[in-house]
VMD Tcl script that draws the C-alpha trace (Angstrom):
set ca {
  {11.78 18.92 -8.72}
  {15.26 17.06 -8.55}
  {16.62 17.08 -11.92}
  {18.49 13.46 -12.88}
  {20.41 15.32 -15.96}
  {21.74 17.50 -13.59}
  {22.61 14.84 -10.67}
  {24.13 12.91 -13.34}
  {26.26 15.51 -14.20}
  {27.12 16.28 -10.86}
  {27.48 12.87 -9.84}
  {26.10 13.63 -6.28}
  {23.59 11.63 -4.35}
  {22.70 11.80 -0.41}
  {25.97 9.25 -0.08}
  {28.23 10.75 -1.55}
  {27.60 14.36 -0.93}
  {27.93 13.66 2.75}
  {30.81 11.76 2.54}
  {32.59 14.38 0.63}
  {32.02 17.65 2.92}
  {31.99 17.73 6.58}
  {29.96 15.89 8.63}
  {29.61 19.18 10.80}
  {26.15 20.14 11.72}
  {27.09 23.23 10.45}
  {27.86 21.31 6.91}
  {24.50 18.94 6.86}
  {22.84 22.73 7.29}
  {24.21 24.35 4.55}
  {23.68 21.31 2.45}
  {20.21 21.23 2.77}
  {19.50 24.61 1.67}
  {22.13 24.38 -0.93}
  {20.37 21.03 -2.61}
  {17.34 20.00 -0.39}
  {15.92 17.21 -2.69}
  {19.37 15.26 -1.56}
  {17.53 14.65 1.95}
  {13.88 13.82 0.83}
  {12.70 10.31 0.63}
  {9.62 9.23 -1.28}
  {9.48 5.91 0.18}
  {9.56 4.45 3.83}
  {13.21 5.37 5.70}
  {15.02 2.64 7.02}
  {14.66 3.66 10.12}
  {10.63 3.55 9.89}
  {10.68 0.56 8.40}
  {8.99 -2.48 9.84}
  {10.08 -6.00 10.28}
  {9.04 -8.21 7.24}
  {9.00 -11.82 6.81}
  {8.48 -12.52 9.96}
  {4.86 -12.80 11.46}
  {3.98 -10.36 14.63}
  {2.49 -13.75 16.37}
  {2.21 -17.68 15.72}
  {0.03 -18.31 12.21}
  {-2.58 -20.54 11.67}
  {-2.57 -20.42 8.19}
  {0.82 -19.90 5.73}
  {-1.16 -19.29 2.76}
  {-4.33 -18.21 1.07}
  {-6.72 -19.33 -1.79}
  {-9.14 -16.97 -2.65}
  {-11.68 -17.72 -5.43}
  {-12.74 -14.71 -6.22}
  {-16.61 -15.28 -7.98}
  {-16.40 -11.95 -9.85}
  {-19.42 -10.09 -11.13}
  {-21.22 -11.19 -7.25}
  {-23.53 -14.71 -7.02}
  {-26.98 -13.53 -5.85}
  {-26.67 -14.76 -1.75}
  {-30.33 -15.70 -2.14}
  {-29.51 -18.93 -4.88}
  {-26.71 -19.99 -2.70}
  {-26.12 -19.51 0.52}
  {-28.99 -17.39 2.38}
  {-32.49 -19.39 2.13}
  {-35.58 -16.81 2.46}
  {-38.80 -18.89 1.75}
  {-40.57 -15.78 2.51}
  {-39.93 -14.34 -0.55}
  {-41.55 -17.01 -2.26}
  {-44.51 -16.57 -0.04}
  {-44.51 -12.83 -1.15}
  {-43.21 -13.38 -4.73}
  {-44.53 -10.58 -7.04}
  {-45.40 -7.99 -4.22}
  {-43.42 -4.73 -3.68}
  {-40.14 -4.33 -1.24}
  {-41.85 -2.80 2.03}
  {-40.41 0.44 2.51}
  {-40.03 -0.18 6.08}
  {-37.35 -2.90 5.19}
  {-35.88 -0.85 2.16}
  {-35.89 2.41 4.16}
  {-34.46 4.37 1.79}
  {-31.32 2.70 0.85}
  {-29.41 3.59 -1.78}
  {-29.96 1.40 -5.33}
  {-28.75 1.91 -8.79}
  {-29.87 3.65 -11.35}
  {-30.72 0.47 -12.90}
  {-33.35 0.36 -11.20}
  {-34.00 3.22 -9.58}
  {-36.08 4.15 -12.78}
  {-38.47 0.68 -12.23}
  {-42.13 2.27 -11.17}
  {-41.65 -0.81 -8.59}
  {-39.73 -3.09 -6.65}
  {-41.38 -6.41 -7.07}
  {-39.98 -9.28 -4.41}
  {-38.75 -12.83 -6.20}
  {-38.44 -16.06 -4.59}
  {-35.55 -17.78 -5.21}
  {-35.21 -19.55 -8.42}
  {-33.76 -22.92 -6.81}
  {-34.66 -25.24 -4.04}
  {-32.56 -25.32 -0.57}
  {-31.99 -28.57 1.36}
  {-29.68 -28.52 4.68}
  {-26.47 -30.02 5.01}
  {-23.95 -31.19 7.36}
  {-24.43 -31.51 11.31}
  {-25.62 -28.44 11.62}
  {-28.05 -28.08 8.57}
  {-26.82 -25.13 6.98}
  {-29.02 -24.30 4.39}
  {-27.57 -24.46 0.61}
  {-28.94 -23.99 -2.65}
  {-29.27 -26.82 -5.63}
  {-26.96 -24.66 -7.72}
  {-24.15 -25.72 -5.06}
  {-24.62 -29.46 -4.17}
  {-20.77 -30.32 -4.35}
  {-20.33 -27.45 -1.82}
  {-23.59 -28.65 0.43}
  {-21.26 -31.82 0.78}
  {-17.82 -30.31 2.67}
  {-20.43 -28.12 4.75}
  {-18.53 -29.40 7.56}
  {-15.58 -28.02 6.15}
  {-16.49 -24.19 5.85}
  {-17.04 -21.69 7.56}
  {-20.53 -19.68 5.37}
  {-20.45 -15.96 6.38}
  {-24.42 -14.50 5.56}
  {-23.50 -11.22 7.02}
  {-21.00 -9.60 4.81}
  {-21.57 -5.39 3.34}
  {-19.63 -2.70 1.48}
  {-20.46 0.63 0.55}
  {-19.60 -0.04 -3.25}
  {-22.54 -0.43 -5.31}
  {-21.11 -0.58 -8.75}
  {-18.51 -3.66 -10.03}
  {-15.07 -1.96 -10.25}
  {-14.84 -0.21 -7.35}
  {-16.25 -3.07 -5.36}
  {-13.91 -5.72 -6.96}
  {-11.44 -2.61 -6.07}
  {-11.99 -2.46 -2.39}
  {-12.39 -6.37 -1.83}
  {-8.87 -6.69 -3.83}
  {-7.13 -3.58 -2.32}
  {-9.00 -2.01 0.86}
  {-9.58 0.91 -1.16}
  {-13.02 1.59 -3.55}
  {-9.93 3.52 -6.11}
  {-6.89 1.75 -7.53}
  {-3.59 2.45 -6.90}
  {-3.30 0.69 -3.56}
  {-1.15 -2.57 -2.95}
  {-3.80 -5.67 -3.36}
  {-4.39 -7.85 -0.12}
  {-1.50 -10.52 -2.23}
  {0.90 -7.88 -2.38}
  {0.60 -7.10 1.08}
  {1.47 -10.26 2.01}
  {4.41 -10.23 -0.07}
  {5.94 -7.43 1.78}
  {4.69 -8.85 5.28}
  {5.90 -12.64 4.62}
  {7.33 -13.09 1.78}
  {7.84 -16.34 0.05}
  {8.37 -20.09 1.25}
  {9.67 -20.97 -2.14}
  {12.34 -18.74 -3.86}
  {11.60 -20.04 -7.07}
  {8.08 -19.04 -7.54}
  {6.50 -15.89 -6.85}
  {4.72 -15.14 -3.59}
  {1.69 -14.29 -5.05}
  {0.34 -15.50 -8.30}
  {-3.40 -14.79 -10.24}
  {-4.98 -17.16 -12.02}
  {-8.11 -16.24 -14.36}
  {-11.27 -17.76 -16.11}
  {-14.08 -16.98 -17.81}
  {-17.92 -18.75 -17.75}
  {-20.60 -17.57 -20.07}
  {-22.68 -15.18 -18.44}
  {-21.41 -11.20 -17.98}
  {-18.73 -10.74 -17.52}
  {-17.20 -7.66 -15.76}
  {-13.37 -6.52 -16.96}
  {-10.29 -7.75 -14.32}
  {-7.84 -5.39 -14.50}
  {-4.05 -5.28 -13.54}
  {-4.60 -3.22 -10.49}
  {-6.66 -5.59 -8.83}
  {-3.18 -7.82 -8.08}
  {-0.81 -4.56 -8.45}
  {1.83 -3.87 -5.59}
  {0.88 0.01 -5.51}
  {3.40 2.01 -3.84}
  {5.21 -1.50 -2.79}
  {8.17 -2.23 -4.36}
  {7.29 -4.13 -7.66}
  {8.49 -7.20 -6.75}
  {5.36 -7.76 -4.58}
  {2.91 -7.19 -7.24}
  {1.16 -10.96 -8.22}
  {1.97 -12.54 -11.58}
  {-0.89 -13.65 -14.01}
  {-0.56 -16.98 -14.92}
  {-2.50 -18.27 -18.29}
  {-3.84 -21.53 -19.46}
  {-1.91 -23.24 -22.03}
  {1.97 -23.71 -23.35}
  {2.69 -20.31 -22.50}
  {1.47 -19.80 -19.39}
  {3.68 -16.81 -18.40}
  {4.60 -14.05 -21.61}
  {8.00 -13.18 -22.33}
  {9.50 -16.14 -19.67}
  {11.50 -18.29 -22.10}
  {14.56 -17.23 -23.65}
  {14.33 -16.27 -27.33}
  {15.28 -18.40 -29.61}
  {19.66 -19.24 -30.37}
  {20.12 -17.76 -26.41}
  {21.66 -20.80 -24.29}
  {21.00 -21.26 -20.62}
  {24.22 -20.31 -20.36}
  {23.81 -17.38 -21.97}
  {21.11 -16.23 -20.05}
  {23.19 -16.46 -16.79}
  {26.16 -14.46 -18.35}
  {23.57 -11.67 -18.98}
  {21.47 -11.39 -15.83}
  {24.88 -11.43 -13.87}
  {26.22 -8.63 -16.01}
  {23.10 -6.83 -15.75}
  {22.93 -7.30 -12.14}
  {26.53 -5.55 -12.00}
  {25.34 -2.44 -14.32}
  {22.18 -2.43 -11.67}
  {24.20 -2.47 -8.55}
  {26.28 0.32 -10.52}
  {23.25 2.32 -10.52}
  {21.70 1.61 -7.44}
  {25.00 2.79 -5.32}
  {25.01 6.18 -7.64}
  {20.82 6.89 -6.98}
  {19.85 4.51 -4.01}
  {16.57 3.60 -5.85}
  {15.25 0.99 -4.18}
  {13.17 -0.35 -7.65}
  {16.87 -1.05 -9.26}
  {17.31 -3.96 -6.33}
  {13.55 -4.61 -6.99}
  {13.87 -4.79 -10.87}
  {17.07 -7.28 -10.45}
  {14.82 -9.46 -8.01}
  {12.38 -9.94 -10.78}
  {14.96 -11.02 -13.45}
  {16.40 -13.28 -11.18}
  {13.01 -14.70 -10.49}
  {11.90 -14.62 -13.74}
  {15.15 -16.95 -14.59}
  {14.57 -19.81 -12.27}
  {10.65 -19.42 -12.87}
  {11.85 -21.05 -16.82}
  {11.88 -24.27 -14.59}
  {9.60 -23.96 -12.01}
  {6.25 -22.93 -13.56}
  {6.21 -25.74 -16.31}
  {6.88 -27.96 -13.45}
  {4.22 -27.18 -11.24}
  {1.61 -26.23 -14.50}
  {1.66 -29.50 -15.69}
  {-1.27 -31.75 -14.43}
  {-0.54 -34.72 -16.24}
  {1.33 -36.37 -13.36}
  {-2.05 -35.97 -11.27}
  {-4.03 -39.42 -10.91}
  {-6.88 -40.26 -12.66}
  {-9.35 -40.10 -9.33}
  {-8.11 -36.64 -8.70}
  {-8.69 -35.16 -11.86}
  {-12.38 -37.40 -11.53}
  {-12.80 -35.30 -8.58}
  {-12.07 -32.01 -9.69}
  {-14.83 -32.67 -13.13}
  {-14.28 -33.25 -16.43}
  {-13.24 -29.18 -16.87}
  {-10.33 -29.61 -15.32}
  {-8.13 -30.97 -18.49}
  {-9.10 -27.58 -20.42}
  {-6.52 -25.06 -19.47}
  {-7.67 -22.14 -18.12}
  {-10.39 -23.05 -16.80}
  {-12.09 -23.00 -12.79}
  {-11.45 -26.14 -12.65}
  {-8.00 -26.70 -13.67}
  {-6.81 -22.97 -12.02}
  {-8.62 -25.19 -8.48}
  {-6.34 -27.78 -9.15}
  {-3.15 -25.48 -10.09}
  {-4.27 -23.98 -6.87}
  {-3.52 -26.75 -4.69}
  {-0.35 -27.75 -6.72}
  {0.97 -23.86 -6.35}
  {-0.72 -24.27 -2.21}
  {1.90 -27.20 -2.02}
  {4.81 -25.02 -3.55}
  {4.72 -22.23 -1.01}
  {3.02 -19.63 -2.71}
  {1.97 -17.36 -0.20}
  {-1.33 -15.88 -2.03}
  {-2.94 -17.43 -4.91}
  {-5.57 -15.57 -6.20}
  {-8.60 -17.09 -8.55}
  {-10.77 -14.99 -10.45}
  {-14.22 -16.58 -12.33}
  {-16.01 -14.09 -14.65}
  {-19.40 -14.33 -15.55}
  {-21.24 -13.73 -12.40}
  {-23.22 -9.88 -13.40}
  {-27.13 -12.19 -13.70}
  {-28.77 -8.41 -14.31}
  {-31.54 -10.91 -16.54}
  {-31.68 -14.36 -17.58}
  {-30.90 -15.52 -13.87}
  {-31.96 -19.24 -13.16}
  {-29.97 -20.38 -16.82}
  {-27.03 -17.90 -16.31}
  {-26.17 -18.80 -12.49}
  {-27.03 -22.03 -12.95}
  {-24.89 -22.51 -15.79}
  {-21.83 -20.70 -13.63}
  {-22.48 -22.57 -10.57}
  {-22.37 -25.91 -12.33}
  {-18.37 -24.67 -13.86}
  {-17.88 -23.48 -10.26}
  {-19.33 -25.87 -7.46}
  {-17.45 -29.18 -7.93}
  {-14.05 -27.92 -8.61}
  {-14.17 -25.63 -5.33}
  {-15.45 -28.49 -3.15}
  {-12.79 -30.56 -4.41}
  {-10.14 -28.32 -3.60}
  {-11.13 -28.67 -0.27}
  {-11.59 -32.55 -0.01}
  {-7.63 -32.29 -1.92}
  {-6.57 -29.90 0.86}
  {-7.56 -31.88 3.16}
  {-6.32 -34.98 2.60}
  {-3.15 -33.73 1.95}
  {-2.76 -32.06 5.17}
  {-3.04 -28.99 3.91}
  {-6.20 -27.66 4.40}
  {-5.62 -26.98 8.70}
  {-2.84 -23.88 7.23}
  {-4.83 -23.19 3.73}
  {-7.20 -20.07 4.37}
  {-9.48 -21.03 1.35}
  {-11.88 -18.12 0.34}
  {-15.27 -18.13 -2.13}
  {-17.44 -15.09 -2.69}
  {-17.95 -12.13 -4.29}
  {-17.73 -8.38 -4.66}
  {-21.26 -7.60 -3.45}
  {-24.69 -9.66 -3.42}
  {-27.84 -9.41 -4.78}
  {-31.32 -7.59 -4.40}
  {-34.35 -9.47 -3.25}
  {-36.42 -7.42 -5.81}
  {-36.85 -8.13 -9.58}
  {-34.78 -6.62 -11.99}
  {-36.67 -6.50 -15.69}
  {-39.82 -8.31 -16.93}
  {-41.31 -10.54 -13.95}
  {-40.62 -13.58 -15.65}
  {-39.08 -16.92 -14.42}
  {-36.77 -17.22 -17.59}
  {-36.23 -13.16 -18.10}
  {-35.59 -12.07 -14.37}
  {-32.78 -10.49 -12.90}
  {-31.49 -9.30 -9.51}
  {-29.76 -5.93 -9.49}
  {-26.69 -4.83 -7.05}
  {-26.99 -5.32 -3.65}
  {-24.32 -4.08 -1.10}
  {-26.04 -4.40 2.07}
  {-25.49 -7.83 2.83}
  {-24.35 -10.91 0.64}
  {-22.72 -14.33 1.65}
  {-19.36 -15.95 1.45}
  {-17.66 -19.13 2.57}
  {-14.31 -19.82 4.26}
  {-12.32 -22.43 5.44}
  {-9.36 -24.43 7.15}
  {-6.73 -21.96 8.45}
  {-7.88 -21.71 11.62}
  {-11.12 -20.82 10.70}
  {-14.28 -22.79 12.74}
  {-15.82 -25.42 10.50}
  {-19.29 -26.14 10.05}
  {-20.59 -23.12 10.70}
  {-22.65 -20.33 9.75}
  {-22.06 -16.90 10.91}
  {-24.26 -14.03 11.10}
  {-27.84 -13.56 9.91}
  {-29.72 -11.31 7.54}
  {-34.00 -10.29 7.67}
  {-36.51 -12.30 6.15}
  {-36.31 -10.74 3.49}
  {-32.75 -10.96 2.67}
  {-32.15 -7.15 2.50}
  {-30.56 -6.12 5.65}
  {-28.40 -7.83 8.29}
  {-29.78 -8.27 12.01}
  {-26.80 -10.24 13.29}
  {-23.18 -10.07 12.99}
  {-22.23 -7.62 10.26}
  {-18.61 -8.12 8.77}
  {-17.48 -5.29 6.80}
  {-14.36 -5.72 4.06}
  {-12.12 -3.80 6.50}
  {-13.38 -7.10 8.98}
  {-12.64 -9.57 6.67}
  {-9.23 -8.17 5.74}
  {-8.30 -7.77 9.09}
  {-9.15 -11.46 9.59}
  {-7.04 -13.21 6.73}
  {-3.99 -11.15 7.74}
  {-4.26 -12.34 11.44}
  {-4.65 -16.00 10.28}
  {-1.25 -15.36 8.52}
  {0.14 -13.82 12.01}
  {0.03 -10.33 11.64}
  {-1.72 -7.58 13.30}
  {-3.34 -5.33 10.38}
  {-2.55 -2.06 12.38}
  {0.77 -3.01 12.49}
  {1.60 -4.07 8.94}
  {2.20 -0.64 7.34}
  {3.77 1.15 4.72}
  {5.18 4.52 4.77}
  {4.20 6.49 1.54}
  {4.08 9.98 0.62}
  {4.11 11.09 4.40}
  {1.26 8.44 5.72}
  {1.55 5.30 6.85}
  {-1.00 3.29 5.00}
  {-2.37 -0.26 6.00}
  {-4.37 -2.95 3.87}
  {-7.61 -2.18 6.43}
  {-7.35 1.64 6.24}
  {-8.12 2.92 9.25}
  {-10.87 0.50 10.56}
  {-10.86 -3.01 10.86}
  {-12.36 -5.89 13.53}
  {-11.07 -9.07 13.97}
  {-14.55 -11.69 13.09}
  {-14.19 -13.25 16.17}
  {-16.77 -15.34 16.33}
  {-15.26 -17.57 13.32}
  {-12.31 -18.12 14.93}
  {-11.15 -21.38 16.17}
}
mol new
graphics top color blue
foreach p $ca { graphics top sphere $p radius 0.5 }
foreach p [lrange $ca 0 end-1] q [lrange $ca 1 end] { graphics top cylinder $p $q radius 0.2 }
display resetview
């Protein structure tokens, strides 16, 4: 293991210990056995490197808004209508449609598996009657607008690793999140605000923990990793100066620092020193920017009427929707949502009803903002969770006690504008909601999807790390096709 007391005593690196001995073959040779950490590289050579900022082929979308419904909606009170499990409420999953699946050990203890019918009505919307639940009637009305996806699995059954692998491509953290990867792929269309910023809230059912790692940059550089924005006077920590430092004073130090860095950085060729600079100088015109663009109270009256009456609380989904668009109109290249409160294990018809009611208006009225802005034809805009929910009971079989456990083998989502076909559904699942018969889109899919909206080819946007090249999709991956405009 190279030790830096020793290279700083030395005061070698690969530079200079080339420059200063012959650049023989003979020379090169002996210095490799001599010091052989000198020539080892833990990140991605130069000459391996691939062309970012640049898209591999014309875009439909710039940017992406995904609202992220974490804890995973049950499919069956939103999006995918099964009236025969109304017809059959109370009797036990078939095994022929069950055939020995997988389910947690929440349940896996329950002597059965009764069926439940939905708790809501359906009605049909837009020109194509897509079927949507009462919980979502502000969303039944831009049905024309999106894009609803019944057909979606994963092979994560518990919360954190399937939050994990929609966030990351990956069921175990530690690899760049889908907005970090399009940090390093596109960068940013506004230099004064991050590429890719995270904004959080919190209903009142369960809520399942959001951790840093879901909107880490992994084995990027740091730079790419998304910044959490809060609710309220302070929505970034640490951004303003302290108090008796002048604006002026904060310049002469970041340009000082910067020299100190550069210092470094031409002594150990770290790439994280030029990363670490970035984010100061970031973080310094950010003082101006994020106020700017955090402050709603420039937004007309029949906007904010649109979004509901959350939307003047800070932090909330409603006001994050509408800090969405503002951010959308900025340039941010990947704003990222997350709602808490979705885990209905019990209590189902109050709980979801109560989240889909903070939920439903604000999201359709991002889109109805989008597009009449102009915005909306290059906004990907993206609702859903991290898996769906079982068609069985979960606890007492009771209307106000019920609960649907974990379901990974199929669960719905909605998309739209960014060249995605509107109006639409996509994909079908049984009669009874528990397996998919048309259509499936796996997270790999769907991954490989949003980046090829943006203009890039997932196999080709790649990272070199610890001798593998590594890729958002893995090593799998379809392009959804058939929701393509």
């Amino acid at each position: 293991m190279q030790n830096p007391l020793l290279e700083s005593k030395l005061n070698i690196n690969r530079r200079t210990f080339l420059s200063r001995m012959s650049t023989g073959i003979g020379s090169v040779a002996l210095g490799s056995l001599l010091m052989p950490s000198l020539f080892s590289c833990g990140g991605q050579k130069d000459e391996e490197a691939i062309l970012t900022g640049v898209p591999h082929f014309a875009p439909k979308a710039k940017r992406v808004i995904y609202l992220f419904q974490s804890g995973a909606p049950s499919q069956l009170e939103s999006f995918d209508y099964k009236p025969l499990l109304r017809k059959m409420h109370g009797q036990d999953l078939p095994a022929s449609i069950r055939m020995g699946q997988r389910i947690t050990t929440m349940t896996s203890t329950q002597t059965s598996l009764p069926l439940v019918g939905s708790a809501v009505d359906f009605k049909q919307y837009g020109k194509h009657g897509a079927w949507v639940s009462d919980f979502f009637k502000f969303t039944g009305q831009v049905a024309d607008d999106i894009c609803i996806v019944k057909s979606v699995f994963t092979e994560a059954i518990n919360h954190d690793p399937a939050i994990t692998f929609f966030q990351t491509g990956h069921q175990q953290g530690g690899r760049p999140s889908m907005g970090a990867w399009l940090s390093y792929g596109l960068g940013s269309e506004n230099e004064n605000l991050p590429a890719f910023v995270v904004l959080t809230s919190r209903g009142g059912g369960n809520s399942q923990g959001l951790y840093a790692h879901l909107w880490s940059a992994g084995f990027l550089e740091s730079s790419h990793q998304g910044v959490l924005m809060r609710g309220g006077k302070d929505p970034v920590l640490y951004l303003n100066d302290p108090k008796g430092m002048e604006k002026a004073d904060r310049r002469r130090f970041l340009d000082h620092l910067a020299q100190l860095n550069q210092q470094t950085y031409d002594e150990f060729s770290d790439p994280e020193i030029l990363s670490r600079v970035k984010q100061y100088e970031m973080a310094y015109r950010m003082q101006t920017s994020v106020p700017e663009v955090m402050d709603i109270n420039g937004e007309p009256d029949h906007i904010l009427k649109m979004y509901g009456p959350d939307v003047v609380t800070p932090g909330s989904y409603a006001a994050n929707c509408l800090l969405a668009r503002k951010l959308a109109e900025k340039g941010v290249r990947f704003i990222q949502l997350y709602h808490q409160g979705w885990d209905q294990h019990s209590n189902l018809v109050d709980e979801m009803g109560m989240q889909a009611k903070q939920v439903d208006q604000p999201s359709a009225a991002l889109i109805m903002d989008l597009k009449q802005r102009g915005l909306l034809d290059d906004t990907l805009v993206i609702f859903g969770g991290e898996f769906g929910r079982t068609n069985y009971c979960q606890g007492p079989l009771d209307a106000k006690l019920y609960g649907r456990d974990h379901h990974p083998r199929c669960f719905s989502i909605w998309m739209a504008g960014g060249g995605i076909k509107s109006g639409i559904v996509h994909g079908e699942t049984d009669e009874f909601g528990y397996n998919i018969t048309q259509d499936p889109v796996h997270i790999h899919d769907l991954h490989a999807t949003i980046l090829n909206q943006l203009g890039l080819d997932h196999t080709k946007l790649t990272y070199k790390h610890q001798g593998r090249r590594y890729r958002l999709t893995d090593v799998a991956g379809e392009l959804v096709k058939g929701i393509l405009v």
